[in-house]
Backbone as CSV, one residue per row, in Angstrom:
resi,resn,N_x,N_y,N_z,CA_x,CA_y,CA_z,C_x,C_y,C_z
1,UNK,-62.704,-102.456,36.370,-62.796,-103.871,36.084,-64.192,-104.361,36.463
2,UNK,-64.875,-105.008,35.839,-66.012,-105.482,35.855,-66.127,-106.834,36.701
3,UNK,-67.129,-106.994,37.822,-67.283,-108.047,38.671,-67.177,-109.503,37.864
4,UNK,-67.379,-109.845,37.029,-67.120,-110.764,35.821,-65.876,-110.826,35.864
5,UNK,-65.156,-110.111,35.060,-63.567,-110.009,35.100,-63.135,-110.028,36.397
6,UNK,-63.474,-109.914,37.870,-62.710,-110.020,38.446,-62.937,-111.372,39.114
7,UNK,-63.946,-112.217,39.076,-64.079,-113.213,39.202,-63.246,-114.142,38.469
8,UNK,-63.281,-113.765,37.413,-62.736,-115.266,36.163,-60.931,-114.818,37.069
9,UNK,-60.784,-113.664,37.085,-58.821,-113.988,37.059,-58.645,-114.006,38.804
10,UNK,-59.688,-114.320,39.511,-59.770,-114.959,41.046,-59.785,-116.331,40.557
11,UNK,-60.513,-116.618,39.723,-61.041,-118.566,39.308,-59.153,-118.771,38.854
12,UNK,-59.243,-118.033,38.159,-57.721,-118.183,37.198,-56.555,-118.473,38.456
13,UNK,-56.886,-117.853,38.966,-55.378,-117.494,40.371,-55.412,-118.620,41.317
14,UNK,-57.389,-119.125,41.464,-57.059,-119.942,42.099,-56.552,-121.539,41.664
15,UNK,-57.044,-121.127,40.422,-56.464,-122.705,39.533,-55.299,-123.147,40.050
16,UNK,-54.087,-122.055,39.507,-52.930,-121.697,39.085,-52.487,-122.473,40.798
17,UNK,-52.495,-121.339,41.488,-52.372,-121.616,42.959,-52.743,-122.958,43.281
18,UNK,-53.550,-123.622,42.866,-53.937,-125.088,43.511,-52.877,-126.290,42.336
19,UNK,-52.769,-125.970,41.565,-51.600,-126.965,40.640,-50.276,-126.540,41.404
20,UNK,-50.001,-125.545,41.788,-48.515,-125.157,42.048,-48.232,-125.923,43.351
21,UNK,-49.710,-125.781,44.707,-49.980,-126.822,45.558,-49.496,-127.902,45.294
22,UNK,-50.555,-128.533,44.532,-50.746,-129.848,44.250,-49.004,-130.548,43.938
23,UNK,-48.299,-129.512,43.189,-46.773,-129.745,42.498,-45.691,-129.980,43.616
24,UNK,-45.730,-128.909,44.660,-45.039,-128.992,45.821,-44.996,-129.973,46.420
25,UNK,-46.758,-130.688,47.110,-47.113,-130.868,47.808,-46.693,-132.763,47.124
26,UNK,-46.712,-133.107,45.951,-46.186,-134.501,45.404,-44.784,-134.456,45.099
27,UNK,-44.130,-133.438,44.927,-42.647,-133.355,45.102,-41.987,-133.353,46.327
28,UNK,-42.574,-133.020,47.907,-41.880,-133.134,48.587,-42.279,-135.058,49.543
29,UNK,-43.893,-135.203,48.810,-43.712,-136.691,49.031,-43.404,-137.760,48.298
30,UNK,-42.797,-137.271,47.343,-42.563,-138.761,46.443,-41.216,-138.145,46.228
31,UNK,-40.636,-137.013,45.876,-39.410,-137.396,45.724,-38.205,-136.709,46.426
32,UNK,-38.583,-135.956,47.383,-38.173,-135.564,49.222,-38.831,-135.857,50.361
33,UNK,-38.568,-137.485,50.662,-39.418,-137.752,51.392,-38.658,-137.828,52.651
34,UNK,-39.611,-137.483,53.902,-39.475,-136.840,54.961,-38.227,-138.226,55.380
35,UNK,-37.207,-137.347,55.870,-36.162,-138.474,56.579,-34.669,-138.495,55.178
36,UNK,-35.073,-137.723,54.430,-34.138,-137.837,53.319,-32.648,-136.806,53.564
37,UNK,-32.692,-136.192,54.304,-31.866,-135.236,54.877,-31.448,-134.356,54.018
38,UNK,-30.278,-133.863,53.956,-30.270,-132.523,53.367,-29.042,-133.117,51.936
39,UNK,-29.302,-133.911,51.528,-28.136,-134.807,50.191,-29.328,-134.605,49.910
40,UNK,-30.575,-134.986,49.637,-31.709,-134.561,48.357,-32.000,-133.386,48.051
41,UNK,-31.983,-132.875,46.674,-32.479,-131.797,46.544,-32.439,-131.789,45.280
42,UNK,-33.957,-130.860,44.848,-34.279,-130.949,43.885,-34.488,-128.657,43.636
43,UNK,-33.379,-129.056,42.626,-33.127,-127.201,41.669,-32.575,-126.545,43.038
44,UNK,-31.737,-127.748,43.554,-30.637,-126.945,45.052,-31.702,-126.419,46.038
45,UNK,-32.793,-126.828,45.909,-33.467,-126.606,47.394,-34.367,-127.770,48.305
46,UNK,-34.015,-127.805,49.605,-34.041,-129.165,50.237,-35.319,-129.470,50.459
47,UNK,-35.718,-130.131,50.761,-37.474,-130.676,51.485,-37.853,-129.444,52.449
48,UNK,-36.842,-129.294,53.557,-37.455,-127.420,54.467,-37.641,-126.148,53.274
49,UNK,-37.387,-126.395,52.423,-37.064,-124.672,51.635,-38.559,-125.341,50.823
50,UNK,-38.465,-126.655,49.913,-39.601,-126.381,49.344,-40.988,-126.422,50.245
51,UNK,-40.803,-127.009,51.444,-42.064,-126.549,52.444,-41.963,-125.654,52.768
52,UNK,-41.394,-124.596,52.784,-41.987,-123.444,53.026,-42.157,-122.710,51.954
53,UNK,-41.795,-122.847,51.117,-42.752,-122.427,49.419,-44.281,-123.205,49.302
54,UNK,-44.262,-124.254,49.641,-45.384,-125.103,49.803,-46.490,-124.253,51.096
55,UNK,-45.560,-123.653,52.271,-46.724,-123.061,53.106,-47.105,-121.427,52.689
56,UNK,-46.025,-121.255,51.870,-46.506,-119.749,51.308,-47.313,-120.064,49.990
57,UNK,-47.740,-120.591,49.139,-48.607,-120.884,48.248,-49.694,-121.534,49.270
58,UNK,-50.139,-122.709,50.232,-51.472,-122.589,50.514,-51.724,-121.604,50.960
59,UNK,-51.250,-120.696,51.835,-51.392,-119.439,52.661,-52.087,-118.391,51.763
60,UNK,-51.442,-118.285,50.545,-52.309,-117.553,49.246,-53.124,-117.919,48.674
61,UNK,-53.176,-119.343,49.031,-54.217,-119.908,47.720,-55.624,-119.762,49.076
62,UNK,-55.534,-120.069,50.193,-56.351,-119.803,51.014,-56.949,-118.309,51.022
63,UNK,-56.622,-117.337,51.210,-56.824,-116.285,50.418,-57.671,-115.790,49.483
64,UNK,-56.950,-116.466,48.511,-57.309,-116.489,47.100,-59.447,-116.997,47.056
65,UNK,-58.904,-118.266,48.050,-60.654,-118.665,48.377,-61.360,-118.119,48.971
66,UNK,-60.798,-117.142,50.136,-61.586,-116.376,50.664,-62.485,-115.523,49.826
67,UNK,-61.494,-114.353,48.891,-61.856,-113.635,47.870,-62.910,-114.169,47.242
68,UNK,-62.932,-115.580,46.825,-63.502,-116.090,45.823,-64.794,-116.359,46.496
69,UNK,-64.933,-116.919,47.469,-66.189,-117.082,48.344,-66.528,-115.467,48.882
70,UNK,-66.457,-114.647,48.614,-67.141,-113.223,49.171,-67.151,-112.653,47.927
71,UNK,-66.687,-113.090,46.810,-67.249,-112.539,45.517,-68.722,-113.108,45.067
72,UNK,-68.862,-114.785,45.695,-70.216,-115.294,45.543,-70.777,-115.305,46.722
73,UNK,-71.045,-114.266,47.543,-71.821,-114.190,48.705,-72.938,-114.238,48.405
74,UNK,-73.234,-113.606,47.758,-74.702,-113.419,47.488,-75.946,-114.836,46.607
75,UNK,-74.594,-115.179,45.965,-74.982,-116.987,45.109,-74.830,-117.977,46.314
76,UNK,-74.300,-117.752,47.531,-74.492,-118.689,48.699,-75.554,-118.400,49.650
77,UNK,-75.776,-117.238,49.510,-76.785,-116.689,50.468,-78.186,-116.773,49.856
78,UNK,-78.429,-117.189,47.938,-79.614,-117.179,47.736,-79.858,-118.570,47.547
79,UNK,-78.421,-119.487,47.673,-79.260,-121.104,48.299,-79.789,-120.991,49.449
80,UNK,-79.415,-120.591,50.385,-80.110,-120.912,51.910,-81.374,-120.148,51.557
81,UNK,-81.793,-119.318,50.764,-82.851,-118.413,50.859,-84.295,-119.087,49.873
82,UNK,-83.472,-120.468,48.783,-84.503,-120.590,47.820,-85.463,-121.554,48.160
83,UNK,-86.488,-121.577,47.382,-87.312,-122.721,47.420,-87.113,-123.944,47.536
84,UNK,-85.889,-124.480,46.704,-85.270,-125.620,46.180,-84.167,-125.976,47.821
85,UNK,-83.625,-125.135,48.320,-82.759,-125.547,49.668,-84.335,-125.869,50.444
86,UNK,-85.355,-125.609,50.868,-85.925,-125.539,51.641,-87.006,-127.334,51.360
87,UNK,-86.683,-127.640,50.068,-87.448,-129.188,49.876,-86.261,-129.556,50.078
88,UNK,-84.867,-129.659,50.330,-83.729,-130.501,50.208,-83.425,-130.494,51.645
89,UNK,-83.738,-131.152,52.576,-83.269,-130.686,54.144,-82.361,-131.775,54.146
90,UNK,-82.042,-132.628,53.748,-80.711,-133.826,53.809,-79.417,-133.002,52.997
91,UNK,-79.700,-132.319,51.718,-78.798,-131.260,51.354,-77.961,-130.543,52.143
92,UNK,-79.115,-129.535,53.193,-78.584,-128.475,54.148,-77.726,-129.433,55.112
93,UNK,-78.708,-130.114,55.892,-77.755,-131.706,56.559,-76.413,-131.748,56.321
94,UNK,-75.820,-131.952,55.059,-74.784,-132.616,54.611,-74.381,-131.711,54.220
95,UNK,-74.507,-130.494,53.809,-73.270,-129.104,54.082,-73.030,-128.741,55.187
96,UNK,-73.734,-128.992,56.036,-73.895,-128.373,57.388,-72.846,-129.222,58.337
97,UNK,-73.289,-130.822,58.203,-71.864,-131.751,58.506,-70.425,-131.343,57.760
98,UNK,-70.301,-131.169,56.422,-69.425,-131.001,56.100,-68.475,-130.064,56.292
99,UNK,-69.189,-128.822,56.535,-68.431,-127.520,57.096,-68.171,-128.208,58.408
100,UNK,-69.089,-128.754,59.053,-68.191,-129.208,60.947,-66.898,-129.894,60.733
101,UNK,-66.955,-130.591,59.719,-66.135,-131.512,59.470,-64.607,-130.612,59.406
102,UNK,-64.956,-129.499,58.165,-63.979,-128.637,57.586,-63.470,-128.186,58.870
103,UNK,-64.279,-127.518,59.257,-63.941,-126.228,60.694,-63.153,-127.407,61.564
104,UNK,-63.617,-128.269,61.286,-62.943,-129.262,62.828,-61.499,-129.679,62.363
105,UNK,-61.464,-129.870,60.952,-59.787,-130.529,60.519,-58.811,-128.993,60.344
106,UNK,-59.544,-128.009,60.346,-58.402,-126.736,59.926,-58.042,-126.331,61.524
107,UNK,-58.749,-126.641,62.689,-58.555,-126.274,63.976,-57.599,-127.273,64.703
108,UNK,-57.738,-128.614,64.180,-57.245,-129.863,65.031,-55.837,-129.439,64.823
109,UNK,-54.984,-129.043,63.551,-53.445,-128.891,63.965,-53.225,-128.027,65.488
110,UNK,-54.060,-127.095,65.386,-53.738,-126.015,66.814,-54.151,-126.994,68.019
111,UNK,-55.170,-127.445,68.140,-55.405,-128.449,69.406,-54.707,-129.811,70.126
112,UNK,-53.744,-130.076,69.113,-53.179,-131.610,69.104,-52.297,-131.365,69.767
113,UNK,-51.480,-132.379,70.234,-49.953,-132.164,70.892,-49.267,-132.059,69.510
């Protein structure tokens, strides 16, 4: 399989994976919403069953991004390296916040009460 091809059906997977998200993730708030007990259910499975279909699809789709970000290692590694990152220092700035930002909201569930 050619690095091409294996990119596009990583892009593909992760599409797929982020609508199926996105599907869960507005079905269990708009129409199993938390406090609804176990009389709602939607295709006989309750708000707990589709969250945990909901945590096994981000769990893959996370994944899925990993893959996808170490397939373009080298297209991330030749921004920090080009001419064009090096006149943009408010650019680097504001990825550089933004990843703190990232790293700080994927850690805060583990730190919180």
């Amino acid at each position: 399989m050619s690095r091409f091809s294996l990119i596009k059906l990583v892009d593909i997977a992760a599409f797929a994976l982020f609508v199926l998200l996105s599907s869960t993730g507005v079905l269990m708030h708009f129409f199993i919403p938390p406090g609804s007990g176990r009389a709602k259910t939607v295709w006989g499975m309750t708000r707990h069953e589709w969250g945990e279909i909901h945590f096994y699809i981000a769990t893959t789709f996370f994944a899925v991004l990993v893959v996808h970000l170490f397939l373009h290692s080298s297209f991330i590694a030749e921004l920090f390296k080009s001419d064009l990152a090096e006149k943009s220092s408010l650019r680097q700035a504001l990825g550089i916040v933004g990843l703190l930002v990232l790293f700080a909201l994927s850690i805060a569930p583990f730190l919180l009460p």
